[in-house]
Each structure stands twice: as C-alpha cells, then as structure tokens.
C-alpha positions as CSV (number, residue, x, y, z in Angstrom):
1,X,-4.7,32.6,-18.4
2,X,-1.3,31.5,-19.5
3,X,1.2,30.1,-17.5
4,X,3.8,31.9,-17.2
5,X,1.4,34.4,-15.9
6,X,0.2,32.2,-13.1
7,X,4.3,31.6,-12.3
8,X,5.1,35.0,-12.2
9,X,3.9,35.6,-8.5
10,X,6.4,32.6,-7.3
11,X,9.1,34.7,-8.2
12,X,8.9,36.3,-4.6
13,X,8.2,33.7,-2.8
14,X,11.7,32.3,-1.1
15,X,11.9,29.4,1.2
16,X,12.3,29.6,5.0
17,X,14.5,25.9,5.8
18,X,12.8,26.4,9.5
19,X,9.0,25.9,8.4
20,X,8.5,25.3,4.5
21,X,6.9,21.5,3.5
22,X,10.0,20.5,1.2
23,X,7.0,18.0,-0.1
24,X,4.7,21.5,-1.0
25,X,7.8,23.2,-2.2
26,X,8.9,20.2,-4.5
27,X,5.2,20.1,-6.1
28,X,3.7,23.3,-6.1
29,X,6.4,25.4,-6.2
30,X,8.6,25.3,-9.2
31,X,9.4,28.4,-10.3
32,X,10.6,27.9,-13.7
33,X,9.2,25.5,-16.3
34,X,12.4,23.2,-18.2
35,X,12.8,23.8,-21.8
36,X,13.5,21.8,-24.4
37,X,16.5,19.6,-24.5
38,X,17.7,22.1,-27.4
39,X,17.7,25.4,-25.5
40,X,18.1,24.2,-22.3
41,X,21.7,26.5,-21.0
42,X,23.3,26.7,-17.5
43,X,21.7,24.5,-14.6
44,X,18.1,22.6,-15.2
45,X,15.5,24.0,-13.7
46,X,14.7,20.9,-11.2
47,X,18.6,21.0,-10.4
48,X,17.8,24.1,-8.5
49,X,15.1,22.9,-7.5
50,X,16.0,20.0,-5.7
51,X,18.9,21.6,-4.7
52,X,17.1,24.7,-2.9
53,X,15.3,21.9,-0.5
54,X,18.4,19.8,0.0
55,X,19.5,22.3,1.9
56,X,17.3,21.8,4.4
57,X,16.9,20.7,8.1
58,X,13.4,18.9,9.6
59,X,11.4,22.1,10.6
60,X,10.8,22.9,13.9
61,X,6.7,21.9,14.9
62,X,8.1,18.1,13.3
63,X,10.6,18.0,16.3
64,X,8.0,18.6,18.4
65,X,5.7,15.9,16.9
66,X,8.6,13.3,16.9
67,X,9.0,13.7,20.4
68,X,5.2,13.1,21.2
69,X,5.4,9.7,18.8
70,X,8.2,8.6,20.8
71,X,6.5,9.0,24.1
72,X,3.0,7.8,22.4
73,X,5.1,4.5,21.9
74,X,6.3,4.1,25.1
75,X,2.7,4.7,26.5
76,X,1.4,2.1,23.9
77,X,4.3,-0.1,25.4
78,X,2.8,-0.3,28.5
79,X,-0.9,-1.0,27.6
80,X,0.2,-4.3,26.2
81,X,-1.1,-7.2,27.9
82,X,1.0,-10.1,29.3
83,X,2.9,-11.9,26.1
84,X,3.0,-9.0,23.9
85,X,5.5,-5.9,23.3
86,X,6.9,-3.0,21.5
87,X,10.7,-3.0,20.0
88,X,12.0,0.5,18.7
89,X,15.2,1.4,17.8
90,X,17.1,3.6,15.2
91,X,18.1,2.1,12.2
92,X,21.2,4.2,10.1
93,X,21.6,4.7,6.6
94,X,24.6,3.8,5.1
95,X,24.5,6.0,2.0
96,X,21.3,7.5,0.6
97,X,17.9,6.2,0.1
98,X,15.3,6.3,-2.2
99,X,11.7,5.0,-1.3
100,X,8.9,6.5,-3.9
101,X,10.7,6.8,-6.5
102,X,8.4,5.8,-9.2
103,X,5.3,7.1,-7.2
104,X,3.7,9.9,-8.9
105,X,4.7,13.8,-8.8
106,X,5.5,16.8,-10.7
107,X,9.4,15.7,-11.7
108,X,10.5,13.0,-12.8
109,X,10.9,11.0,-9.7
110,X,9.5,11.4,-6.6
111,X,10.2,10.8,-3.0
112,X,8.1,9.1,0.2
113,X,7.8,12.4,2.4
114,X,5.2,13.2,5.3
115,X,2.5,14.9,4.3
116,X,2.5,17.3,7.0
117,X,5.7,17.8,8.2
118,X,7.6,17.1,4.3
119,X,10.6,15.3,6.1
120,X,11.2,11.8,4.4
121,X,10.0,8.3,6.4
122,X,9.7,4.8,5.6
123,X,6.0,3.3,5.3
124,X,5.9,0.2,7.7
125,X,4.2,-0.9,4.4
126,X,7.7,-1.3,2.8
127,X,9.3,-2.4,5.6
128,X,7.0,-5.5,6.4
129,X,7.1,-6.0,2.6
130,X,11.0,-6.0,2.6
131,X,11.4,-8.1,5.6
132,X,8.5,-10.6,4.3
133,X,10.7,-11.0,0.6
134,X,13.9,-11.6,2.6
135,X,12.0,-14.3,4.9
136,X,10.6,-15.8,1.6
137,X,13.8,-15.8,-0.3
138,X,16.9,-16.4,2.0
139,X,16.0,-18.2,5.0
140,X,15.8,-22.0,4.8
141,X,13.6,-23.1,6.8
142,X,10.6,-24.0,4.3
143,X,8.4,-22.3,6.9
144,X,9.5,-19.2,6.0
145,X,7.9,-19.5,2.4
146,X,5.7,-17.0,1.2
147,X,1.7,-19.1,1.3
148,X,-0.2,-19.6,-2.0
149,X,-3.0,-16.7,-2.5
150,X,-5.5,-19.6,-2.2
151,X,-5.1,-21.1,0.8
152,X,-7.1,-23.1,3.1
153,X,-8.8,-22.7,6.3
154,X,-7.8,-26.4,7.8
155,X,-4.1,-25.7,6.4
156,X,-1.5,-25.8,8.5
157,X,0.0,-22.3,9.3
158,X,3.5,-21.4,8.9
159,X,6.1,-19.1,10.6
160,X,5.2,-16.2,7.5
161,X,1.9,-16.8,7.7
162,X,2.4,-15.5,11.7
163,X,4.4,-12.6,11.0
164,X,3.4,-11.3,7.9
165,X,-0.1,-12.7,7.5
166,X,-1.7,-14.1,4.2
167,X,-5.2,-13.9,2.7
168,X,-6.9,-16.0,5.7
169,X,-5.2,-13.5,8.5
170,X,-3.7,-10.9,9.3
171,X,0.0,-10.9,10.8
172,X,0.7,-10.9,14.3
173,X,3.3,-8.2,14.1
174,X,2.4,-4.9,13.7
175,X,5.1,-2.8,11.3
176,X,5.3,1.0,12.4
177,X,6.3,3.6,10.2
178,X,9.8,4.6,10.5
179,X,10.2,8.3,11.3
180,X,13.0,10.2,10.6
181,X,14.9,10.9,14.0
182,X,15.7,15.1,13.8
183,X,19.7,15.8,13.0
184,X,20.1,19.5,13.9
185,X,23.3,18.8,12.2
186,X,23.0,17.3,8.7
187,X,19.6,17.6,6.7
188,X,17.0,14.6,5.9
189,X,17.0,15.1,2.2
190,X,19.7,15.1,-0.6
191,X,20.3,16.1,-4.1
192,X,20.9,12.9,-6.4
193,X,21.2,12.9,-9.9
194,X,20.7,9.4,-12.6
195,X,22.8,9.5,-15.7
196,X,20.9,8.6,-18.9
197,X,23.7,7.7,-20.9
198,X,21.8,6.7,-24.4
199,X,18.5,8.3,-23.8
200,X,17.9,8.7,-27.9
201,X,18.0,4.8,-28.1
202,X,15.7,4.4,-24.7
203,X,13.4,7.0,-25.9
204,X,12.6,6.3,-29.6
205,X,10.0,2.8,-30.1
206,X,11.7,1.3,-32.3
207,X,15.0,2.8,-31.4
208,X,17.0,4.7,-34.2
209,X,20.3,3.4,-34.0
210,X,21.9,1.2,-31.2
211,X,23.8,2.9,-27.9
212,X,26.8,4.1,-29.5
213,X,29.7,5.6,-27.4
214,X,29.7,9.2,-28.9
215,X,25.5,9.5,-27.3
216,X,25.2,12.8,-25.3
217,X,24.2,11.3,-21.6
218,X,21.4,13.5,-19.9
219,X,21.8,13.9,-16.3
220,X,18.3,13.5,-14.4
221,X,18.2,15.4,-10.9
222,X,15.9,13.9,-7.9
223,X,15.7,14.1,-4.5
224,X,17.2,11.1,-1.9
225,X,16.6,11.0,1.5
226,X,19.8,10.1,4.2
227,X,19.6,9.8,8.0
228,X,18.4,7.6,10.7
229,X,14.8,6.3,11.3
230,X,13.2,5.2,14.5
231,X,11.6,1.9,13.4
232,X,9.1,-0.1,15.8
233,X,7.9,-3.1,16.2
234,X,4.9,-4.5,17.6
235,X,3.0,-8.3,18.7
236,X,4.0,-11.3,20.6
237,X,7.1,-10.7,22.2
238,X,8.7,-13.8,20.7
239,X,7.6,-13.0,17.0
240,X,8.6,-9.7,17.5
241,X,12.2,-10.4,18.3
242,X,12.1,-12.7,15.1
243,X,10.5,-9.8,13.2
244,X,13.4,-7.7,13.7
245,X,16.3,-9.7,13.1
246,X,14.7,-10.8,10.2
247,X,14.3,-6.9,8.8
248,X,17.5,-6.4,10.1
249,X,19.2,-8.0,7.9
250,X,17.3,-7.4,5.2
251,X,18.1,-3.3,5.7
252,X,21.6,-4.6,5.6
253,X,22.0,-6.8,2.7
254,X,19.0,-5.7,0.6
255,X,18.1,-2.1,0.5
256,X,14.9,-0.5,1.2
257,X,13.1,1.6,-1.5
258,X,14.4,1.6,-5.2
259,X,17.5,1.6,-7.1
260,X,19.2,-1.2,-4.3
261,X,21.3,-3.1,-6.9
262,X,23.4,0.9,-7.1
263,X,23.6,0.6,-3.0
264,X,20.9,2.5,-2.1
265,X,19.0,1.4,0.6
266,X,21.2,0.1,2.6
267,X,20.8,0.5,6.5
268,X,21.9,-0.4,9.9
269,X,19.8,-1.8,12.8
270,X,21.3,-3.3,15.3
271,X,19.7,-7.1,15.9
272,X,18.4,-8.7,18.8
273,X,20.4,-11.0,20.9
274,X,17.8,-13.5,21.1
275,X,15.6,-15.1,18.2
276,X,14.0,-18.2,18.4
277,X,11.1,-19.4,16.7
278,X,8.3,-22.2,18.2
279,X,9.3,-25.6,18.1
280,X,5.6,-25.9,16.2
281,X,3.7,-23.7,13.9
282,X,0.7,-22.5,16.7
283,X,-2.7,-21.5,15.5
284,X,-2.5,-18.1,17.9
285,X,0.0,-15.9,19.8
286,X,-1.0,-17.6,23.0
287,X,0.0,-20.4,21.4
288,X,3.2,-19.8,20.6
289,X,5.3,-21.1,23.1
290,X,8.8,-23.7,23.3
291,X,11.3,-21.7,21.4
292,X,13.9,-23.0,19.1
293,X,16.8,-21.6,17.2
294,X,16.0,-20.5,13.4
295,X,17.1,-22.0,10.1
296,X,20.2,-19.5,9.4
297,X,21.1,-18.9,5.5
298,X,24.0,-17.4,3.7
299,X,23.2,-14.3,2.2
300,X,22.7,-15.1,-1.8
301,X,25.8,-12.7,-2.6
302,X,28.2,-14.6,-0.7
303,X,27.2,-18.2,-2.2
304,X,27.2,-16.6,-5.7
305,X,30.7,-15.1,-5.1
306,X,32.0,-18.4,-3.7
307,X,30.9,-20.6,-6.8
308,X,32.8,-18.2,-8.7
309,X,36.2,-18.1,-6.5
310,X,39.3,-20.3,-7.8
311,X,42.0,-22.0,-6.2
312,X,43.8,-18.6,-6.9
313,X,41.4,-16.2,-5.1
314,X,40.2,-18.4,-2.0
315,X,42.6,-16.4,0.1
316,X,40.9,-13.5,-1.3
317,X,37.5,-14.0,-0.3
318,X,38.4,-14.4,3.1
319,X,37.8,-11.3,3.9
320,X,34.0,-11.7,2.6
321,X,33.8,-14.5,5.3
322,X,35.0,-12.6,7.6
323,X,32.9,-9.9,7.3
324,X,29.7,-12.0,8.1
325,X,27.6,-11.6,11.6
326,X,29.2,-13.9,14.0
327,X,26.4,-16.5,13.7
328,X,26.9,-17.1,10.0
329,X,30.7,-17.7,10.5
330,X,30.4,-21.6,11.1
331,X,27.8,-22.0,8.0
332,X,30.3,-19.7,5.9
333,X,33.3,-21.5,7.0
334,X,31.6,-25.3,5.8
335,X,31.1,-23.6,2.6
336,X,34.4,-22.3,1.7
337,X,35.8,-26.0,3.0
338,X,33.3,-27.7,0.7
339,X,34.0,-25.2,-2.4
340,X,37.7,-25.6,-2.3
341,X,37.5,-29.6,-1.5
342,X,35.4,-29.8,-5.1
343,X,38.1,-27.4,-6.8
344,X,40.9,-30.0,-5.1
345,X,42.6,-27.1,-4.1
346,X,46.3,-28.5,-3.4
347,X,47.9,-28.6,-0.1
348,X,44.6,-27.4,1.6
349,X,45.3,-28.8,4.8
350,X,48.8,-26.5,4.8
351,X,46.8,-23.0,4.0
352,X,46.7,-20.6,7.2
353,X,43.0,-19.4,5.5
354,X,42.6,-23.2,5.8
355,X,43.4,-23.6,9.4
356,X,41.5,-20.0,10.2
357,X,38.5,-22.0,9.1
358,X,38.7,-25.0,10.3
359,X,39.7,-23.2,14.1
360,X,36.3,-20.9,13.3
361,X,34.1,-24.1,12.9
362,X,35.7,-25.9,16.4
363,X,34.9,-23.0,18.3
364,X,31.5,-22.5,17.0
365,X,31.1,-26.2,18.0
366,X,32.2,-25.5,22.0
C-alpha cells in the first residue's frame, strides 16, 4: 500500500484544541509528507504543523488531573514523619523552553510532553540533574563537588552526595516532575523556528566549499513549550530548603532543557528565605542537624564580564552588580573593588560607583 494512500484519510480529520494529544497529533498525524528542498513552495509542511498545535490550550480532563496532583501533594505532605517535608511552588518562564529536543520523534526536533495529557512538563530527572551541575560547578564550597564514580563505603560523605546521591546511595531529596500549571489564557506550547544559515557546508562530509555569505539559510520549524510549572520538592526539611535555592538559581542563570546559551530555559522560582547547610557532612537525615550558612559564589558570567571590564567601562557594569540577589551584593562588591585596584583605576576613592560599593559592603557587614 502506498503512502499517500494510507494519508489520504487524515485529510478529514481536524483537531479539536479542547481534547486532541498535541504529542499524538505532532507524531501520528502529519498530513502532508515535505518535499524536497527543490520543490518545496509556500509554507513547509511541519510549519503548519506545528503551527496547528501551537494554537492550543491544556485540554480539559488535564485540568482536572492537575488539580488531583496538587491535592495528592498536599496529602503526601502530611504523611511525612517528623524532620521531613514537601516544598512546591510555581516556577515562570521567562521566554520559551525547550527540554527534548534531541529526543527522538517524527520531525526534526522533538519536545518533553505528557503522554497522556500532550501538555509539556519538566522531568524531575532534568531538574535534579540541572540543579546537581550548578552545585558541582558554581558553588564553592568543595562539598558541593560532584563524587568520583568509584567511591568508597568508609568515605566520608559530602553535601552532593546528600542531595543528589552518588553510586553508594541514593539522594535524600526527592525531585518531582514539574507540571505545567493550566493558563486558560495563553497556550503551553509555541511555534519556534532554528535558522540553518550554511546547511550545504554542515551537511556535506567533507564539506564542498566553506560558509560563504551568499548560502541560502533554511529555516527549521519545532515546537517550544512557555508557561509556569509547579515544581516540588521532597526530603529532610533542611536539605530540602537547600535543594531549592540551589535549583533556583540554576532556573535563573542556566536554563533548563536545550539551546540555553540562545536564552532558552530560563525561569523564575522564587527562593527560600532560609538555607543553611550542617555544620558536618552526617551519614543520615536524622543526622543532619546544627545548621550553617552556605559557601555563596558569583555566577561564572559575572566574574567573566568583570575580568574583561576597563577602567572605562567599570561605571558600566554597575548595573550588572546591581542586578544580583541581595546576598551576592557584598561578594560582588569585593570583586569589582579588587578588579579596579589591579587595573589602578585613578581617583578610585573619588568615584560615586566607588563609594556605592564600598556603602554596599558596610551595610552588609551590620
């Protein structure tokens, strides 16, 4: 039987927004084949595609479902035993998102959606991995380094180990999978497109000629997701509370998902007021006892953007130092002191961004 005879019957089919899987629609449901690049006219065939779901809102049974998840937390809350609890709370994106993209599917990207209900969500997979490659990377306390694979049983364990486990034990903080939180107003999913700009040097092996800037770019449609998410948290209370100031700030200065270095990714979950960590590594939860403050780090952008500031543009950056959380201002402020003291910026002590600082770092001190 040939294809375009096992096509024809989609023809009729049209989508109801109120009840269709977008996931079902996106991968069974394509009712035209592209063509070659040559005879390609008009709109691709996945631009309509993509386009027809983007349109969108979260069907009608998944409202229903999100509303017995939130109450299945709460009722999970309250099993807990004495030590231990459950954090939730809605985490906004900032711009658009795109978790699954390289996971496999029809076209030629593909998207993290729910299986039953097609509405996008992030894996608590992903999460716990972004927040455990923030932790590993950007805070300073050595703790916080990711163990060796071979590790072993009388070694000492470490603040990562706790929270994110390691190949002796599990973590003590469960990740949940974030859920989309139904918008009756604006839709989960999006219509993005990636540019190709010299796809005949990316696609040949060896290429034929270098990118040159007369190539024909080739626009590549796929599917983002936007929103907010209702992420949760579970464990020992303290751990928890580390757990999610830790993954909130790696939502907000990392990305979730792929493409982050373009500014996808990027969302906002409002921290904790408390996070302390044990004054000693503990062996178990009920351990875990004598907080302490943290280790707190500069985010890597902002130390790689001060090495390269001059005398000229200190003023400039200011505004990069003042856009950091409120904890971070103190450690910023020592840093831009430091950097201009090695450039022997003239007249320092006569610069308002100078006294600014130096007024920052004596009330952090009170």
């Amino acid at each position: 039987m040939r294809l375009s005879s096992i096509r024809q019957p989609l023809e009729g089919i049209k989508p109801e927004s109120q009840s269709t899987n977008a996931g079902l629609w996106l991968d069974r449901l394509l009712a035209e084949q592209p063509k070659t690049k040559e005879t390609i006219t008009g709109k691709h065939p996945y631009t309509t595609h993509i386009e027809q779901v983007a349109q969108w809102g979260a069907p009608a049974s998944y409202k229903r479902f999100f509303r017995r998840w939130e109450q299945g937390l709460q009722a999970f809350k309250a099993q807990l035993p004495a030590g231990y609890t459950l954090l939730a709370g809605k985490a906004k994106a900032r711009g658009r998102i795109a978790v699954g993209l390289g996971a496999e599917g029809v076209l030629e990207n593909a998207i993290t959606l729910h299986r039953t209900y097609g509405v996008p969500y992030l894996p608590g997979s992903a999460l716990k991995g972004l927040a455990a490659a923030y932790a590993h990377q950007y805070l300073a306390d050595g703790t916080w380094r990711r163990p060796p694979t071979e590790i072993g049983a009388d070694a000492p364990i470490t603040a990562h180990e706790i929270v994110f486990g390691s190949t002796r034990s599990a973590g003590y903080v469960t990740f949940f999978d974030a859920l989309y939180v139904p918008d009756n107003n604006d839709p989960p999913l999006a219509s993005d497109v990636l540019t190709v700009h010299h796809p005949d040097y990316y696609q040949n092996d060896p290429p034929a000629a270098p990118p040159a800037d007369w190539d024909s770019p080739t626009p590549i449609s796929f599917v983002s997701a936007t929103g907010t998410y209702l992420v949760a948290l579970a464990g020992p209370e303290q751990w928890v509370t580390v757990a999610w100031n830790i993954l909130a700030r790696a939502l907000d200065e990392l990305g979730i998902g792929g493409k982050t270095s373009a500014g996808y990714g990027r969302m906002t979950l409002p921290p904790i007021a408390s996070s302390t960590l044990p004054a000693e590594q503990p062996a178990s939860p009920a351990a875990a006892a004598a907080p302490s403050q943290p280790a707190l780090a500069l985010p890597k952008q902002f130390e790689m953007a001060l090495k390269k500031t001059n005398a000229g543009s200190l003023p400039n950056f200011m505004s990069e130092w003042r856009q950091l959380p409120p904890e971070l201002r103190s450690l910023g402020a020592k840093a831009i002191i430091r950097h201009a003291r090695d450039i022997k910026v003239k007249n320092l002590e006569e610069k308002p961004w100078f006294k600014e600082l130096q007024q920052a770092l004596a009330e952090g001190e009170q």
